[in-house]
Structure formats: C-alpha cells, structure tokens
C-alpha positions as CSV (number, residue, x, y, z in Angstrom):
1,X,0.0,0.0,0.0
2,X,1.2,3.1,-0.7
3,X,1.9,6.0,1.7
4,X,-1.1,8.3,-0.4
5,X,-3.3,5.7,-0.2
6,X,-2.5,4.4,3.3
7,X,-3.0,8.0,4.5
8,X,-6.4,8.1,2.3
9,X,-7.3,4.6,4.5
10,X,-6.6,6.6,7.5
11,X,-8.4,10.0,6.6
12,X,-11.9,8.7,5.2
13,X,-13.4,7.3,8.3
14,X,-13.0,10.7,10.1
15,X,-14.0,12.4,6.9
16,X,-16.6,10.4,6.7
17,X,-17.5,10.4,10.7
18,X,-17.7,14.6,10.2
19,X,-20.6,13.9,6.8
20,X,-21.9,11.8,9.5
21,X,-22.4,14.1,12.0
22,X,-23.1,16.6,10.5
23,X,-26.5,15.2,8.2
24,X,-27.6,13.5,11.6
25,X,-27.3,17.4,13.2
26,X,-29.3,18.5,10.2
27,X,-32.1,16.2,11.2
28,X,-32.1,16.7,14.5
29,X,-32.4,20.4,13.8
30,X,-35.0,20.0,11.3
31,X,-37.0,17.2,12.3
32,X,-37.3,16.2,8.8
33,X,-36.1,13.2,7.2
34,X,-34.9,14.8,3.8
35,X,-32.3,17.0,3.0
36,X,-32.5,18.5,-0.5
37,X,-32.2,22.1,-0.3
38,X,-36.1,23.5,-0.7
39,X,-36.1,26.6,-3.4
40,X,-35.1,29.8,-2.1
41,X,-37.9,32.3,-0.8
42,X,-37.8,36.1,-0.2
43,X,-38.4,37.1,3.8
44,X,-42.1,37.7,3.3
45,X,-44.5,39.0,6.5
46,X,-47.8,37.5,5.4
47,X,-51.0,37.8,7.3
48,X,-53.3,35.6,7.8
49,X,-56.1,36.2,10.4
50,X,-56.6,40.1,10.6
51,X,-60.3,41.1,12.5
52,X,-61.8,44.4,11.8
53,X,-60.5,47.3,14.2
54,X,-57.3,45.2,15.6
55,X,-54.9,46.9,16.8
56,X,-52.9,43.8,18.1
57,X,-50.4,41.9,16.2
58,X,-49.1,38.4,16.7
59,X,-45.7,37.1,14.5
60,X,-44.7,33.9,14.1
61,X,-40.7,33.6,13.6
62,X,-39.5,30.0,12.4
63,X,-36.7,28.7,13.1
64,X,-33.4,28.0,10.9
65,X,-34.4,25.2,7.9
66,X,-37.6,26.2,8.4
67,X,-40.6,27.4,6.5
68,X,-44.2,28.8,8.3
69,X,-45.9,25.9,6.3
70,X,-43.9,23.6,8.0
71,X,-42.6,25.1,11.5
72,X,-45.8,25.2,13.3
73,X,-48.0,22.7,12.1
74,X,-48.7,19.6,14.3
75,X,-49.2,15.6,13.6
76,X,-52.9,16.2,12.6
77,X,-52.2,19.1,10.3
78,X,-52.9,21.8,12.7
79,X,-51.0,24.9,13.1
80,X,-50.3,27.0,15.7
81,X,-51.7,30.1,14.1
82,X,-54.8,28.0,12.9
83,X,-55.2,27.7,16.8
84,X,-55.0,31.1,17.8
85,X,-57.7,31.9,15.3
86,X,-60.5,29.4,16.9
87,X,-59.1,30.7,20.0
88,X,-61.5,33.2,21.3
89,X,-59.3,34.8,23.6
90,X,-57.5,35.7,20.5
91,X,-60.6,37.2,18.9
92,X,-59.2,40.7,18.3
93,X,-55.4,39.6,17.8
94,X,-54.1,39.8,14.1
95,X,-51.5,36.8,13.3
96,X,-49.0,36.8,10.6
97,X,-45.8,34.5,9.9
98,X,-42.4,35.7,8.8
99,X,-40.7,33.6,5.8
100,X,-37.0,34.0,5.4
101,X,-34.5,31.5,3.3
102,X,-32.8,28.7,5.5
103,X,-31.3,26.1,3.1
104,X,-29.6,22.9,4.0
105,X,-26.7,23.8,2.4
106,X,-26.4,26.4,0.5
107,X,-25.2,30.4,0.6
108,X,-27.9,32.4,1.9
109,X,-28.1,35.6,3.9
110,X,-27.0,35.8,7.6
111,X,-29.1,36.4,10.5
112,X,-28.0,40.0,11.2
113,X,-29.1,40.5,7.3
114,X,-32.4,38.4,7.8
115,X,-33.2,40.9,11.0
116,X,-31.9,44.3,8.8
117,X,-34.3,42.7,6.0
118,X,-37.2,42.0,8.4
119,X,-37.0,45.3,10.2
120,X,-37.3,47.0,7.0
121,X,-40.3,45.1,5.7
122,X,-42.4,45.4,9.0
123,X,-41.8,49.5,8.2
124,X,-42.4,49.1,4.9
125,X,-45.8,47.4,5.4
126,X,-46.8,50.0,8.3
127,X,-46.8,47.5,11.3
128,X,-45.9,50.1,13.4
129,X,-48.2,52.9,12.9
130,X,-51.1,50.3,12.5
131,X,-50.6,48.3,15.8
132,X,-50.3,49.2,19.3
133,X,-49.5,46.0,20.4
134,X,-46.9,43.8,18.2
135,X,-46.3,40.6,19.3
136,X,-43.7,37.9,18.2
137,X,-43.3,34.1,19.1
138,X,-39.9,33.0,18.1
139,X,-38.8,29.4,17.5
140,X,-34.9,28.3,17.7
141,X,-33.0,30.6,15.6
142,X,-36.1,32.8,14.8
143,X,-35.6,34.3,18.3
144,X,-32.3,35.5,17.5
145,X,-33.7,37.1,14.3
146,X,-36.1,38.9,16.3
147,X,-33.7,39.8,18.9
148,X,-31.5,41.2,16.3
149,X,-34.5,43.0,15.1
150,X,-35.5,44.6,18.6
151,X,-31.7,45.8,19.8
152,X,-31.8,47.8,16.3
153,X,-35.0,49.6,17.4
154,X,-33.3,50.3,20.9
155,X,-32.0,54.0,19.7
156,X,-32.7,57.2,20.6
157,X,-35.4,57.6,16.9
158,X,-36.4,54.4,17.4
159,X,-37.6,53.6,20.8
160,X,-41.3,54.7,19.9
161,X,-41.2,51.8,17.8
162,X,-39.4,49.6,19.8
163,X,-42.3,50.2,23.1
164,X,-45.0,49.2,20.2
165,X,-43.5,45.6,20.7
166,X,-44.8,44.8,24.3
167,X,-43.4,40.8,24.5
168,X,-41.3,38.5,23.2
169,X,-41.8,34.9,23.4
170,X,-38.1,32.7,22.8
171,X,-39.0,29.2,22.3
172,X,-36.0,26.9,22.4
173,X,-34.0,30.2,21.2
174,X,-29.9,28.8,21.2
175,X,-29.1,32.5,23.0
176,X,-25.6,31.1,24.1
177,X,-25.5,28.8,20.5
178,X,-25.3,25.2,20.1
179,X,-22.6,22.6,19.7
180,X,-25.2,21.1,16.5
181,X,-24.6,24.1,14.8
182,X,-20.8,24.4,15.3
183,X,-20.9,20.4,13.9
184,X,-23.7,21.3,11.1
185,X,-20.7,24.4,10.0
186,X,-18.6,22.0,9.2
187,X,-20.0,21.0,5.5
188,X,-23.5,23.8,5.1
189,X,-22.2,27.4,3.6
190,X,-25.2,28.4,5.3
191,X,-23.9,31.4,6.9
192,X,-26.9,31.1,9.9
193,X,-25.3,27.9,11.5
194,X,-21.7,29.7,11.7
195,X,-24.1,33.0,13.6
196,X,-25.2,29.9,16.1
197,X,-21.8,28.0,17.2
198,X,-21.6,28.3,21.2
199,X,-21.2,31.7,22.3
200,X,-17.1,30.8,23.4
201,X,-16.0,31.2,20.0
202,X,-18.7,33.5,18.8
203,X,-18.6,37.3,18.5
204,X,-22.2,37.9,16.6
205,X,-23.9,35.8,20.0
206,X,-21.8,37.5,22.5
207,X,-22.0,41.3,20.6
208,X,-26.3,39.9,20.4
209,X,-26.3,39.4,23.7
210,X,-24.7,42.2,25.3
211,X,-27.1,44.5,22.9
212,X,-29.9,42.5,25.0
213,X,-29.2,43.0,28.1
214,X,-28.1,46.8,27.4
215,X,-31.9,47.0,26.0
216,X,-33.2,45.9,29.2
217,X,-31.3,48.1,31.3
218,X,-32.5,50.5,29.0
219,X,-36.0,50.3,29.8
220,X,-36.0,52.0,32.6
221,X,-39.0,52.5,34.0
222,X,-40.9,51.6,30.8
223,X,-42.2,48.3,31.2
224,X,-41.9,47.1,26.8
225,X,-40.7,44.3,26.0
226,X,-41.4,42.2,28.0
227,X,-39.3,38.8,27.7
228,X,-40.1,34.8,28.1
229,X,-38.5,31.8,27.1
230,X,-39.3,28.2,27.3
231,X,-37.0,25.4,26.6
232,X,-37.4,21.6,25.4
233,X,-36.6,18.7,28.1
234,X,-37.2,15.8,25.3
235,X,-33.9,14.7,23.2
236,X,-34.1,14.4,19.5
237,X,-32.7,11.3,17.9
238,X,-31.0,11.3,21.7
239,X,-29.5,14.6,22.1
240,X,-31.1,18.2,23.5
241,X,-30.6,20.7,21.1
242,X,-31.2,23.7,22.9
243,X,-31.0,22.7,26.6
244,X,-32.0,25.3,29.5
245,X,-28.3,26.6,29.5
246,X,-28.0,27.6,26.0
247,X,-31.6,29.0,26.0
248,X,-30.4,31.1,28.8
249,X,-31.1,34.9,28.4
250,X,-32.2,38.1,30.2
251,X,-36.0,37.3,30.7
252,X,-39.2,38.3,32.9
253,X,-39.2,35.4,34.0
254,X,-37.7,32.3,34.6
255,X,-37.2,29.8,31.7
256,X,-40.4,27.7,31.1
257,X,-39.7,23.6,30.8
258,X,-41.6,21.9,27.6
259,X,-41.6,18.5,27.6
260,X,-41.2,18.2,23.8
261,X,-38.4,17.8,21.5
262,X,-36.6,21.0,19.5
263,X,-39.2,20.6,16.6
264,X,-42.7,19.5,18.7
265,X,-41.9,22.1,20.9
266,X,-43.3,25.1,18.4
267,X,-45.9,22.2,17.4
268,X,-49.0,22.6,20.0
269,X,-50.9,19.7,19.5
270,X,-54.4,21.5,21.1
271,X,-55.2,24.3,23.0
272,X,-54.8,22.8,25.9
273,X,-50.5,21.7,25.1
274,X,-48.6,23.3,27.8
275,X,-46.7,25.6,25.4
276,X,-50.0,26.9,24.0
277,X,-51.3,27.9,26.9
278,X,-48.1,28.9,28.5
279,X,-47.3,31.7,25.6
280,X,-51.6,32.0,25.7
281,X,-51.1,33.5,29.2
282,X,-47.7,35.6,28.7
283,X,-49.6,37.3,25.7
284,X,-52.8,37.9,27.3
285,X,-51.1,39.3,31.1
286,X,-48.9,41.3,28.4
287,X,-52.1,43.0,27.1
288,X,-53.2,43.9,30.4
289,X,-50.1,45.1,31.4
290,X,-50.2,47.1,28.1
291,X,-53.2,49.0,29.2
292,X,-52.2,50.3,32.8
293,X,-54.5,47.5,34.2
294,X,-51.5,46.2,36.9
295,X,-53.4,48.9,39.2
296,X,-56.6,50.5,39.3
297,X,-57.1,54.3,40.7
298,X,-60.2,56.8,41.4
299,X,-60.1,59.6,43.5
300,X,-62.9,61.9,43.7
301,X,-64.6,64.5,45.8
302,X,-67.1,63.3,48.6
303,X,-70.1,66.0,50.5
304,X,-68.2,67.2,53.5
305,X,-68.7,66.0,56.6
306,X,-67.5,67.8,59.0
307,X,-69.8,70.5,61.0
308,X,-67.9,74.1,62.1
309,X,-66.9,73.9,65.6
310,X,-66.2,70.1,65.5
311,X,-62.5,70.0,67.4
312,X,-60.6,67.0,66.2
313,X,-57.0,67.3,67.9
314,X,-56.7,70.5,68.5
315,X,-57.7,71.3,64.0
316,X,-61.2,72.9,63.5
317,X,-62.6,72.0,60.4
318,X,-63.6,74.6,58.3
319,X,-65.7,74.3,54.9
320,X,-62.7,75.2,52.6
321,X,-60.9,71.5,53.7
322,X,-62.3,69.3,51.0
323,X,-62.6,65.3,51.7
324,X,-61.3,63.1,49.3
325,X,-62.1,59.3,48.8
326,X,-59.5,57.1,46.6
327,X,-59.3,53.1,45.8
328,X,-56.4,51.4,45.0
329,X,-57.5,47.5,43.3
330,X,-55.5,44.7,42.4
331,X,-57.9,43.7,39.5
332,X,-56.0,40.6,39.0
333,X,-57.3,37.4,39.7
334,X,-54.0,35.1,40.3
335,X,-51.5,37.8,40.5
336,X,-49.9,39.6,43.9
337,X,-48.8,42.7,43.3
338,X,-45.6,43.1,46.3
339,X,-44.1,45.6,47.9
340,X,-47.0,48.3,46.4
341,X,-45.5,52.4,47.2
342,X,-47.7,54.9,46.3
343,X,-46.4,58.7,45.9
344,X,-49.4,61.6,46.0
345,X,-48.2,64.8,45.4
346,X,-51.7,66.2,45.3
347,X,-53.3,69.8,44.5
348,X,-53.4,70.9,47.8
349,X,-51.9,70.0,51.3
350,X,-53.2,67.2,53.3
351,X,-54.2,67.5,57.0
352,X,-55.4,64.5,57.9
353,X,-55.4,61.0,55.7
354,X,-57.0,57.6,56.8
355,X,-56.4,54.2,54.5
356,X,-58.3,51.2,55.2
357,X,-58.2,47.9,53.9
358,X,-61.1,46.3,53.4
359,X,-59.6,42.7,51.8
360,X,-56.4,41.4,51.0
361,X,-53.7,43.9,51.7
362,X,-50.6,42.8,54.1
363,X,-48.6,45.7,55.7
364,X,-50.1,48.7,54.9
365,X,-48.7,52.0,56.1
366,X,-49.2,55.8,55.8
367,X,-46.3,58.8,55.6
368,X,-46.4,62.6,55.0
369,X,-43.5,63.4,54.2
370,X,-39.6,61.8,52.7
371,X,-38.5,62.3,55.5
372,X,-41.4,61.0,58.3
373,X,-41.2,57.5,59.6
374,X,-44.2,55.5,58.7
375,X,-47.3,54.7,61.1
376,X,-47.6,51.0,61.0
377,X,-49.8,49.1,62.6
378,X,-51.1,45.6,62.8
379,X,-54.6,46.0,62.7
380,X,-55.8,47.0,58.8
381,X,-56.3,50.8,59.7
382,X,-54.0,53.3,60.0
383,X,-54.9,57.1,60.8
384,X,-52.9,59.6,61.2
385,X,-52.8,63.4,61.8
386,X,-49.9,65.5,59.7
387,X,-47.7,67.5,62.0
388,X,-46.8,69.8,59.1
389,X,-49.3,70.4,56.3
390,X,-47.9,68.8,53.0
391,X,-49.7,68.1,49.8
392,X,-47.4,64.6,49.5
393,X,-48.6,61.2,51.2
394,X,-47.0,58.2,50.8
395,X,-48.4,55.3,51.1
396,X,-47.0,51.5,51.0
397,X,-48.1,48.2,51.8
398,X,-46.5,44.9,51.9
399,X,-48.9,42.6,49.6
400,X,-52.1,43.3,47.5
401,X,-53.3,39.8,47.2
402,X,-55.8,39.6,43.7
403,X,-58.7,41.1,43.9
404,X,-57.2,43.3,46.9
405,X,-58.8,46.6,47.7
406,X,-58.0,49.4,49.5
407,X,-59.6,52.7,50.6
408,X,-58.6,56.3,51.9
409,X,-60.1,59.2,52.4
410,X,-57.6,62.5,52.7
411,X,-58.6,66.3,54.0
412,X,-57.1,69.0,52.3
413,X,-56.7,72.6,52.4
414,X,-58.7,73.8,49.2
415,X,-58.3,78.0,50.0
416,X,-55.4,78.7,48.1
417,X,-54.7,77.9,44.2
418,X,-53.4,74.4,43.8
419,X,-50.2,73.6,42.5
420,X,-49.8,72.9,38.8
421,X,-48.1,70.0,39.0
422,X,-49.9,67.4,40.6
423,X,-48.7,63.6,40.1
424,X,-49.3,59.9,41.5
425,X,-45.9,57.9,41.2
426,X,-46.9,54.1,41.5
427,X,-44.2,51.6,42.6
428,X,-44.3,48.1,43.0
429,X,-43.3,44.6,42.5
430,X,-45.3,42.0,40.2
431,X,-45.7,38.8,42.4
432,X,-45.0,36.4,39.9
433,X,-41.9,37.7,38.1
434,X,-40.7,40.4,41.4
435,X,-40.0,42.5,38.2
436,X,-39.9,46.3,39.2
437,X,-42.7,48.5,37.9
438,X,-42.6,51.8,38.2
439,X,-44.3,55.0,36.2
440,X,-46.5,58.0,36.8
441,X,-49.6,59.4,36.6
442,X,-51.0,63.2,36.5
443,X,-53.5,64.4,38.8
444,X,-55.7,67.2,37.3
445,X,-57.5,69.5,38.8
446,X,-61.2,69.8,36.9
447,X,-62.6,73.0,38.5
448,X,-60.1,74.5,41.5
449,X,-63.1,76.4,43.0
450,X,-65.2,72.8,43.5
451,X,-62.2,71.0,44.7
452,X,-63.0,68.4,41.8
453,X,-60.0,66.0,40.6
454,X,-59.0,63.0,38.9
455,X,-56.1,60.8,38.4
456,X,-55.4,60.1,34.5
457,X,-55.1,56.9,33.1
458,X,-52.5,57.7,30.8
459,X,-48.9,57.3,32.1
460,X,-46.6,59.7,32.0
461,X,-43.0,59.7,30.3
462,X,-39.5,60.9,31.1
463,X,-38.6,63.2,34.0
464,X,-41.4,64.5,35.9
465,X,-41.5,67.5,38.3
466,X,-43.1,68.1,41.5
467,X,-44.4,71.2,43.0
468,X,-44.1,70.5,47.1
469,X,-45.8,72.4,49.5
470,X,-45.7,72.6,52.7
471,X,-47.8,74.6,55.6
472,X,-47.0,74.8,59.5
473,X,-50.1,73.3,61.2
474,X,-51.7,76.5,62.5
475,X,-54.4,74.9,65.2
476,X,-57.6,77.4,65.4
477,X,-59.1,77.7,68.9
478,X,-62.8,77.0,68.8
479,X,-64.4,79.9,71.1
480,X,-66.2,79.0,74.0
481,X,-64.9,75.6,74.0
C-alpha cells in the first residue's frame, strides 16, 4: 500500500464520521427526514387572520431550515396560528408569519441581514403605525432574528417603535449557541449555522447578547418588551438541542420547561398543550399590562362631613378642607402585586389621611412626608394626623393579594390655588416575576373652585416635576370651648 493511499485509508473514516455528524445534526435540527435544499424564498410577512379594528399583532418567527408551512403545524395538520384563530381569547389579535430563506446547504443571507431585511419590511408594510401591540413568538434561531430586530430599534429615533413591541416569546431560542450548529458548520455554507456556534468562540452571540441586556437596562421605568423563554426537556434522535443553558437569556421570567423535542416544541398539538397555553397567558397578562390594568385608581370629591366647631386634635374643620375618597385595586385574579408604594403629590396639602383595607392587603402604612417615619400598625387601619401640612402622602403596603382593595379618604386645604403639577408615582413589584414596575400618573385638577379632581389613566414619560408644598399646622381655637 502506498503512503497516499495508506493515508487516504486513515483520513476517510474521520471524513466520513464529520458527513456523519453533520446530516444527523441537520435532522435533528430539522425534524425532517430529507435534506435536499427546498427553493429559495424572499423574507415575506404574510398575514393571515386580521379582525376588523385590531390593533394587536401576533408574528410567528421559524426557526433555521424552516418554513411557516412547515414550522408550526402539528401531527394532525394543525397549526399553531390556525389555533389562535378558533381561539376566542385571541378574537381581536391579528396573526401573521415571517418567511426567510434557510437552506440545508447552500449560501444564503446571515441572520443579522435576515433581522436588517425583516426590520425593513415590518416599516415598509406600516406594522408600526397600525398596531399598538406587536407581538412575536420565536422558534430556535427565529428568536435570534427577532432579537437582532428589537436591539436595532433600541435608539434614541427608534424607541417609539421599539415600546409598540410589548413581549417576546423565545422558544428553544440557542441564545448562548449550540454545539449542533458548530458540527452542522462543518459542511453547510449556510452562513446562519456559523451565527449559532456556542457563544465561546462567537462574537455575533456574545456582541447579540450584550445588545440585549443593554436593552433591558434601557427600559428603565418603561415596562416594553417584555421577555419569556421556554426550553425543550425531550432529546431528538437522543441529544437536547437547545437545553436550559443555551436558552439562557435576560427574561421576565424564569425559563419555562416543555416537555417536547426542538421541533414539537413550536408544534402545540391542542389548546390545551402546555406551550400553548403557557405563551396563551404571557400574551394575554402582556395585554393587560399594556393598558395600565396592573393597578386600578379613582379619586374623587365626597359632600363634606364635618360640622364648624367640630374640634378633632386641636384642628377645627372649616368648609374650605375638601374630603377626598381614593381606591387602590389589584384587578387581577391570580396575580400579587408586592411591595406596592404609592407617591401623591396632590393639589393641595393634606391634613389628615386615613387608609383602610377592606380585603387582602398585608402591611399597609401611611407617611407625610420623605423624610417621616411611617405609622404601622397591625390591625388593617391606620390614621394619622400631619404634624406639618404637605400636599405629599405616601403610602405602602406589603402585599395586594388579587382582587385586593384598599380605601382612603384625605382632608385637604382647598383656599389657596393648587399647585400645577400634581402627580401619583406608582411603585411596586409584580408577584410572579418580582419584576420592578414603576411610572407616573397626572392628577388634574377639573374645577379649582369645586375641589373636583381626577387621576389620569394615561402614564406619564421621562422626567417629571413636583411642586411640594408645605404649611405649618396652625391649630384654630374653637371659642367658648
């Protein structure tokens, strides 16, 4: 034998082991049996359930060798989108799939240029001046297309655009890569499986990545988007493509666990399939969120009360002092909301407040001022007279179980003009997640003469300033008392 050949003997086996490999990655990867390259197709957004009026959008993002015919259809012929149709939950959600070009083998574009493509067609077709709500459920390397896609939008011009997307849903999304793809390199010239090798040796992931979790430091107090991810527990032809560590990325929440394989994963086979109604409920609490329904607020104007000459510590009531009423709900019906703090820097000072709990609030407690220590107490009332006059109350309590309510009522000084910046700063934690939510509302004053006032539903951006007042209590002696 000669030494060519001898060395051709030696080299074909591990040539041959690497062809081997890498078509059994390609399967595994695909859940398909066949590997001829399918045609190319041009990214396409195409819609396919749009009800009259919505404003909410749902996008399907499939996953690399994938097509939306394909991706998300079941066993029986079913599709996930064809679900969320009949769903009537869904009733008023558009859904449309995103088609990019993911050949076995051959040259195609890159996922950074799939995202800069996809970003300029949902522009192009107006998706976000015609939704308020965009949604996108992202299998395998379809998250990372639509990651891509959402760290463009996080820039100063852009960030309108960027809130309009309120959640994210990764579904066996390789974050950190996956050693399939570094093997499944080795003979594709698909550029998309070279964008996936683990994250080690991979500057696109680890640059991806730290874009991320820049974008969620980013938000700030905005809430938009909101992240989730779910990963597969089932091998596929006995290895885990994306296990819980590669899938591994800043979320609301922790990592869901499917027990499906890579492919049947994004394949619900009914309504009731735990990933169904897992993203089901992400999407739905996301809507809520979207509409300021975490909290509910009403504060209004009530007859007065209080008769002249009625001494209460030392403070005669007069006429002027107006009594206020507010509610605070928890309108949920499985979700605490922790940790609740709620800032009132109100139209005029406040003299007395009183908050009362009439179910399902832990903790509460009641403060004038920064820089006053809090009256707590263990029973579910807590009253308190100011020692100085301020138009701020803070307020906090521990847990707002679902359904919670509380109550207060507040006595202000209503004789001079109010101040023209008045503002309700909510704080608090969501019980599921303990994710941070914090923004503002404006207090307007209706008619300054009647007293009347309301909070706004609207929330509040950027910066906001606060007019603080502050009045020495001034008792008035009630004569021949």
């Amino acid at each position: 034998m000669t030494r060519e050949a001898a060395h051709s003997s030696t080299a074909s086996p591990t040539f041959m082991a690497k062809i081997f490999a890498c078509v059994t990655a390609t399967i595994i990867m695909t859940g398909c049996s066949a590997l001829a390259d399918k045609p190319p197709s041009t990214g396409a957004l195409s819609f396919s359930f749009m009800p009259e009026s919505s404003q909410k959008l749902i996008v399907f993002v499939h996953g690399v060798f994938g097509d939306p015919s394909v991706a998300w259809t079941n066993r029986s012929g079913v599709s996930w989108p064809a679900f969320i149709k009949q769903d009537k939950q869904f009733q008023d959600f558009t859904v449309a799939t995103y088609r990019y070009d993911s050949p076995y083998l051959q040259r195609t574009s890159s996922i950074n240029e799939i995202a800069g493509r996809m970003l300029r067609q949902l522009e192009d077709e107006g998706v976000f001046e015609k939704y308020k709500e965009i949604y996108f459920i992202a299998h395998s390397m379809g998250g990372l297309v639509v990651k891509r896609v959402l760290v463009d939008l996080n820039r100063p011009n852009q960030t309108a655009k960027l809130r309009k997307v309120k959640a994210v849903l990764y579904i066996s999304t390789p974050a950190l890569g996956a050693d399939m793809a570094e093997v499944g390199s080795w003979l594709s010239v698909n550029p998309q499986l070279r964008d996936m090798r683990p994250e080690d040796f991979n500057t696109f992931l680890q640059t991806l990545e730290d874009q991320w979790r820049n974008l969620f430091r980013d938000r700030g107090s905005e809430r938009f988007p909101q992240s989730f991810c779910a990963h597969e527990t089932k091998p596929t032809h006995g290895m885990i493509i994306v296990s819980r560590v590669y899938a591994s990325t800043f979320c609301d929440q922790n990592s869901f666990a499917v027990d499906e394989d890579h492919a049947n994963i994004a394949k619900p086979g009914s309504v009731e399939s735990d990933i169904y109604v897992w993203a089901r409920a992400r999407i739905l609490q996301t809507s809520v969120l979207a509409k300021g329904l975490g909290l509910e607020y009403e504060l209004r104007k009530i007859p007065y009360n209080y008769k002249p000459g009625l001494n209460v510590e030392g403070v005669e009531w007069k006429e002027q002092y107006g009594e206020y009423v507010f509610t605070v709900k928890n309108p949920s019906r499985t979700e605490r909301v922790v940790d609740l703090r709620l800032r009132f820097e109100l139209p005029w000072p406040v003299i007395v407040s009183r908050l009362t709990s009439q179910q399902g609030c832990d903790g509460l407690a009641i403060a004038g001022s920064d820089d006053e220590p809090f009256r707590k107490t263990s029973k579910n009332q807590v009253i308190k007279l100011h020692d100085v006059w301020t138009n701020v109350l803070n307020i906090t309590a521990t847990t707002l179980y679902p359904e919670a309510v509380l109550h207060g009522k507040l006595i202000l000084i209503t004789d001079r003009p109010p101040s023209n910046v008045a503002m309700l700063r909510v704080d608090y934690l969501d019980g599921t997640s303990l994710t941070r939510k914090s923004f503002w509302h404006r207090i307007s004053v209706l008619d300054a003469a009647a007293g009347s006032v309301r909070i706004e539903h609207e929330e509040l951006k950027g910066e906001q300033n606060a007019t603080i007042m502050f009045r020495f209590k001034e008792p008035i002696e009630f004569k021949g008392h």
